[in-house]
C-alpha positions, 0 to 999 in steps of 0.5 A: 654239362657242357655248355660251350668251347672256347672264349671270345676274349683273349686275356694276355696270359692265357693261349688256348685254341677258341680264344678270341672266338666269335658269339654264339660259336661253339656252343651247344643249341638250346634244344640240344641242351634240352634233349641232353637235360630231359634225357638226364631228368628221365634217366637220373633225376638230374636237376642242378648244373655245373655248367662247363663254359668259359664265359657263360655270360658272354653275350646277353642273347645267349643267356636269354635264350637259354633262359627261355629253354629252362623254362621249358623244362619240369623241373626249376633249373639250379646252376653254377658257372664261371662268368665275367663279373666285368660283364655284369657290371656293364650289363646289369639287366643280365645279371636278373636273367642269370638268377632267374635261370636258376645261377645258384654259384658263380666262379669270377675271374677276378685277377686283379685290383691294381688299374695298370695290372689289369690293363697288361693282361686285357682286364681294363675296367675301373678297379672301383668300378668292379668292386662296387659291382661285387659289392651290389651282386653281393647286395642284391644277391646274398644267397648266391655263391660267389667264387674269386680267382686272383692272379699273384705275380701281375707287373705293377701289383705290390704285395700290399695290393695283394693284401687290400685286394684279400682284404677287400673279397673277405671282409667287405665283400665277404665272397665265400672263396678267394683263391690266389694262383700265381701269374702262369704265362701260357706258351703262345699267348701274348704276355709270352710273344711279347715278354717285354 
């Protein structure tokens, strides 16, 4: 189901049109959810999600509100998103909210452990600061599923970078899917603006 268009972030590599958009545009009401969900439980017995949203974490007023809606609901909300883990770092309150809501998996664009690759496309917190707030989701959170995308080919990230990073998801943090993409640079996006 589809939750929201477009990103408030704009990450270096990536140009779509609802890039840098604001909160709370382009997405759906509450209600006009519930409608859509009550009509999916009526009609089909719906109850589990994955929700269409390129960062449902984007701000804690969204994932509140719509916490609030699923309980509304007769049935107990189970769902899989694509969010920031960045984000959950920062605002550790919100990552309770997402469980309650029902997250049962969650994809997180992860891209890079390497401090200066992450700076190039827009992605500035702290390496160890992400990973140690993988490896506390993961603590509190065992059961949900966690999903990570790397991107291959950043400048500045060695092959060794790479293989600790693998290392790191696998073995320490034991995500259940690791998957590696290489570096594709969006036309029109500012890594393709300003090449150099």
């Amino acid at each position: 189901i589809e939750i929201a268009r477009g990103c408030i972030f704009k990450c270096k590599f990536c140009f779509y049109h609802l890039n840098g958009k604001k909160l709370w545009e382009y997405v759906k009401s509450p209600q006009v959810l519930r409608e859509e969900m009550m009509r999916n439980y009526i009609n089909f017995g719906t109850t589990g999600y994955m929700f269409s949203d390129d960062t449902y974490n984007d701000s804690p007023e969204k994932i509140t509100e719509l916490a609030k809606m699923y309980k509304t609901l007769p049935f107990d909300m189970r769902f899989s998103t694509y969010a920031r883990l960045d984000l959950m770092i920062a605002k550790p309150e919100t990552q309770e909210i997402l469980v309650e809501s029902g997250l049962k998996s969650v994809f997180f664009g992860i891209e890079t452990f390497n401090k200066t690759a992450g700076k190039f496309i827009g992605k500035g917190m702290d390496p160890d600061k992400v990973k140690h707030g993988l490896m506390e989701f993961r603590r509190k959170y065992p059961d949900i599923l966690v999903y990570t995308s790397m991107i291959a080919g950043l400048p500045e990230e060695t092959l060794e970078d790479m293989d600790e990073s693998f290392k790191f998801l696998t073995e320490e943090a034991k995500v259940h899917n690791v998957a590696w993409s290489p570096l594709f640079i969006n036309s029109g996006s500012d890594m393709s603006v300003n090449a150099e």
